[in-house]
N, C-alpha and C positions, 0 to 999 in steps of 0.2 A: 504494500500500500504506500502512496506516495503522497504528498502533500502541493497541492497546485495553488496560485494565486491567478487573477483574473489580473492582465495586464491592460492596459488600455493606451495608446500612444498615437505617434502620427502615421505608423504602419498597419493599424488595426485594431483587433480584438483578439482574444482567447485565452484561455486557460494556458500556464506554463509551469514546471517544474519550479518548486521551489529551491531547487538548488541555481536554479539558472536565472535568479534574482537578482536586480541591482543592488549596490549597497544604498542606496537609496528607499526604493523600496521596501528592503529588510527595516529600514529605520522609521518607514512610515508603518510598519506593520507593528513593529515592538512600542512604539509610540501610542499606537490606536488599542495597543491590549492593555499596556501600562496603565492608559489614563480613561480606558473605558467609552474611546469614542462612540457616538453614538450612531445607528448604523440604519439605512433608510434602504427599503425596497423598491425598485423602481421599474418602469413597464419596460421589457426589453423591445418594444417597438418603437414607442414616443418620448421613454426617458421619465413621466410623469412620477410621480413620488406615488404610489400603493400602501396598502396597510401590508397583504400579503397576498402568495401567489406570484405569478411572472407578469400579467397583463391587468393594462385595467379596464375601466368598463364598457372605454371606448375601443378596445382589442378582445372584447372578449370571442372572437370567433378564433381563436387561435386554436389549433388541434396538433399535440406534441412536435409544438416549436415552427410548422408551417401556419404562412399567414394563409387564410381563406378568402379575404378581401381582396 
């Protein structure tokens, strides 16, 4: 079992290894445990802040991660 971080940059999206972490990164992640940042779900289409779940209510036709719309 390995441990991934969701990266986000000018080349994209995805899940990566956490071994293959910036120190940067690493330091925003022990930072965010440390002091308990606070952590918001958000609709993987429009970005929208949710309670929970991946979409909100204006994505809800979403069916295992394809859009239908």
């Amino acid at each position: 079992m390995s441990i991934e971080i969701f990266r986000l940059n000018e080349q994209g999206a995805g899940w990566v290894d956490i071994e293959s972490a910036t120190t940067a990164e690493l330091l925003d992640l022990e930072l965010a445990i440390t002091f308990n940042a606070p952590m918001q779900m958000l609709c993987f289409k429009c970005h929208t802040p949710i309670p929970k779940g991946n979409v909100c209510v204006n994505h809800k036709n979403v069916k295992g991660g394809i859009y239908l719309d």
